[in-house]
Backbone bond lengths (Angstrom), bond angles and torsions (degrees), N, CA, C in turn:
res aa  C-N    CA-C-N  psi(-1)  N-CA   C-N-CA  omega(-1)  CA-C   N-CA-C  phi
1 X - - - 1.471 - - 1.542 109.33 -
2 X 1.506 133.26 -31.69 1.717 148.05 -159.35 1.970 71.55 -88.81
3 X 1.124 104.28 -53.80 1.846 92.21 -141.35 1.825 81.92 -59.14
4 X 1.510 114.97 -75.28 1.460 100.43 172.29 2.010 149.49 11.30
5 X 1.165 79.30 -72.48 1.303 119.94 171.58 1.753 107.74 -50.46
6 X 1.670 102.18 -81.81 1.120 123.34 156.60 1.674 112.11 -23.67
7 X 1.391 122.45 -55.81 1.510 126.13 -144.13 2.001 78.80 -84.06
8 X 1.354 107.76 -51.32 1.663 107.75 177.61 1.144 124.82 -38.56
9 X 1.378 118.34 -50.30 1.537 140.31 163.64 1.739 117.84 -31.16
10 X 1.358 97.10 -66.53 1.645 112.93 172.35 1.571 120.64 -54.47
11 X 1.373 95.56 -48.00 1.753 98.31 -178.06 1.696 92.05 -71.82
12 X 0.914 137.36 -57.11 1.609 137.50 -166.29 1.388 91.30 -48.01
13 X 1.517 140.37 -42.10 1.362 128.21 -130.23 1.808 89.13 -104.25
14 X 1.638 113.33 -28.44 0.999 118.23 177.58 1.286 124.79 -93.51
15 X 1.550 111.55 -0.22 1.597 117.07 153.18 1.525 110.67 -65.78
16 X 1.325 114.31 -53.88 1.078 109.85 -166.24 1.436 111.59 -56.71
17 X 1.313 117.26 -56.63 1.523 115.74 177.28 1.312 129.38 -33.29
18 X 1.045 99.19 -50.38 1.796 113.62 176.81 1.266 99.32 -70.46
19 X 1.266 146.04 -21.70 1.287 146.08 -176.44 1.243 104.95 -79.76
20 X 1.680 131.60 -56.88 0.788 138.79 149.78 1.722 142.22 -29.68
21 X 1.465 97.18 -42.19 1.765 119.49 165.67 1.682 94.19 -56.61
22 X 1.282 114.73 -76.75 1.513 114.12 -174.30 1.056 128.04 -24.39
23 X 1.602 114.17 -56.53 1.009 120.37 -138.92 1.546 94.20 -107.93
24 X 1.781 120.80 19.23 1.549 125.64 -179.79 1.694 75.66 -112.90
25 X 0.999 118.29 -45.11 2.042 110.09 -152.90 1.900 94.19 -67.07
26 X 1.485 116.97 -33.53 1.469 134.05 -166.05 2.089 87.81 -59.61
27 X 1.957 104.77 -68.59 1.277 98.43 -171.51 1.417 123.01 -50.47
28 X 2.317 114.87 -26.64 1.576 85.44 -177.41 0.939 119.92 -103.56
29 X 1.635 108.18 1.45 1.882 103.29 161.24 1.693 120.60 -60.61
30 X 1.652 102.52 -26.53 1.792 100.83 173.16 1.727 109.66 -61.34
31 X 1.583 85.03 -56.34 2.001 85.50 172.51 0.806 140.66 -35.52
32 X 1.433 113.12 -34.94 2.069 131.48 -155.23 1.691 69.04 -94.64
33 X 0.844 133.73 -79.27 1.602 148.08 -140.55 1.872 115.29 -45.98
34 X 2.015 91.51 -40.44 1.173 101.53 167.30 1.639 124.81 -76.44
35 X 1.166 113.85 -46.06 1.448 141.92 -177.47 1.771 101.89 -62.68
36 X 1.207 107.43 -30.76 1.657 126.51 167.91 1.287 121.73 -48.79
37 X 1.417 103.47 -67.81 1.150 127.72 -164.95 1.022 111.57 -115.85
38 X 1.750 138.74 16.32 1.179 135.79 136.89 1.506 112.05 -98.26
């Protein structure tokens, strides 16, 4: 039931990250894009 739990923990912790990765690479492609093309 701990290892379980545990194994839930990790995948949750590594959703978020990758969620997080995205959604930093998403803001500096908006940046470059603006800063670009203004």
């Amino acid at each position: 039931m701990m290892i379980m739990m545990m194994m839930m923990m990790m995948m949750m912790m590594m959703m978020m990250m990758m969620m997080m990765m995205v959604v930093l690479v998403v803001v500096v492609v908006v940046a470059v894009v603006i800063t670009g093309s203004g």
